[in-house]
C-alpha positions in Angstrom: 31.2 12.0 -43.0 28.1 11.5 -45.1 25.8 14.5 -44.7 22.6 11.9 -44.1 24.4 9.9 -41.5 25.3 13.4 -39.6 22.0 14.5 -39.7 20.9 11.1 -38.1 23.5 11.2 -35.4 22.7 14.7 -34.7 19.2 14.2 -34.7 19.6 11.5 -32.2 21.6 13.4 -30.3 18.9 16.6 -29.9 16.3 13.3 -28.9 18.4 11.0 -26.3 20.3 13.3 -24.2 17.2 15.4 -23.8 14.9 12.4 -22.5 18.2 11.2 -20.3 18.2 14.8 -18.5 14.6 14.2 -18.3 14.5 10.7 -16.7 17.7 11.3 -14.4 15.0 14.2 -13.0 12.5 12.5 -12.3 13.9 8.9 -11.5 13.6 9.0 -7.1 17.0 8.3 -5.5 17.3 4.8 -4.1 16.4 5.1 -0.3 18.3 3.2 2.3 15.8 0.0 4.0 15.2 0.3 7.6 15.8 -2.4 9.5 13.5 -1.2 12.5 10.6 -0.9 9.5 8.3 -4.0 10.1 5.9 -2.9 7.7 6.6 -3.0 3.7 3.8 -1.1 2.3 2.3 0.9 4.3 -1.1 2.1 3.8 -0.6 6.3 3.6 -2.5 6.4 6.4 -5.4 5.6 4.2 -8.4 4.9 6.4 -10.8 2.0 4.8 -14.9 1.1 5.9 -15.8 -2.4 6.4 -18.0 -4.7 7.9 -16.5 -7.3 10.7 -17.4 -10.7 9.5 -15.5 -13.1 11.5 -13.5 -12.7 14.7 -11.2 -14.5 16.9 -9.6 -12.6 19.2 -7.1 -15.6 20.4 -5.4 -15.5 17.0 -5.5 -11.8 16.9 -7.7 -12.3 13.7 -10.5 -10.2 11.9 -12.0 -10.9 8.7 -13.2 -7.7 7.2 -15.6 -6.5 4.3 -14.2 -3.6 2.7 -14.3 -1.0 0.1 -11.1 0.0 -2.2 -7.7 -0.2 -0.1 -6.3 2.6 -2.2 -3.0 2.5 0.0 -2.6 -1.4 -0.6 -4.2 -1.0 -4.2 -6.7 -3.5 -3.3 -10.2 -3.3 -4.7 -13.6 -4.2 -2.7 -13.6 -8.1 -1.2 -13.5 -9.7 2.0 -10.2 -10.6 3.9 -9.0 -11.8 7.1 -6.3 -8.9 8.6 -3.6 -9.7 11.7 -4.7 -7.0 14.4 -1.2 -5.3 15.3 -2.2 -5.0 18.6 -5.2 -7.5 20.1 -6.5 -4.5 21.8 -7.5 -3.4 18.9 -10.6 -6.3 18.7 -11.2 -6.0 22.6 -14.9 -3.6 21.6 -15.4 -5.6 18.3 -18.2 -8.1 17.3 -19.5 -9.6 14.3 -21.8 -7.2 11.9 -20.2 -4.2 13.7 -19.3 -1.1 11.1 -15.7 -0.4 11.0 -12.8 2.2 9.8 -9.8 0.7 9.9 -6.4 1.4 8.8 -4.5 -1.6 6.4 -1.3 -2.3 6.2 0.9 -5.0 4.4 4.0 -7.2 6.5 7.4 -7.4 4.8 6.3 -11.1 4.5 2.7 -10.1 3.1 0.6 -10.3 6.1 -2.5 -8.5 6.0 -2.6 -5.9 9.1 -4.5 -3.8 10.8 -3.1 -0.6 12.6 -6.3 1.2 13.6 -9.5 -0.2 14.3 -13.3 1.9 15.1 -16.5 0.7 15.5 -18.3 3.6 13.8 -22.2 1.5 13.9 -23.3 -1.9 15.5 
């Protein structure tokens, strides 16, 4: 064998199987779905503060100012949420000051999983 061509394929030898040990290290193992899971994305329990813009407690509805959702990877902006449970907007009104936990449907739907007035 030629002595350049040897040292290429042993060259890329010392470079590819090292990087393929590497990324078979740190390359997560495929996790089985849930069928019971009904949310996609979950929000890390990451707890967000808004401002409670609209409301309509029939539809289970609340349209929220917010800071960063760092668990959706959402910046700042104002979005309507589904509440998982109405309950949830039984002590809310418009203007109130709120921490709220987001989190994201397997079909996309914005929701909310906790909800506090922390200021009217």
């Amino acid at each position: 064998m030629n002595p350049i061509l040897r040292t290429a394929a042993l060259a890329m030898i010392l470079v590819v199987a090292p990087a393929a040990a590497l990324y078979a290290q740190t390359t997560p193992a495929p996790r089985a779905a849930s069928s019971q899971a009904s949310v996609a994305k979950a929000s890390n329990a990451a707890l967000a503060d808004g401002e409670v813009r609209a409301l309509d407690r029939a539809a289970g509805t609340v349209v929220i100012r917010h800071g960063p959702l760092t668990g959706l990877n959402m910046g700042p902006m104002t979005m309507e949420f589904v509440a998982r449970d109405p309950a949830l907007l039984v002590k809310v009104k418009v203007g109130d000051k709120v921490r709220f936990t987001p989190a994201e449907a397997k079909d996309g739907t914005l929701l909310v999983t906790t909800l506090v007035v922390v200021a009217n």
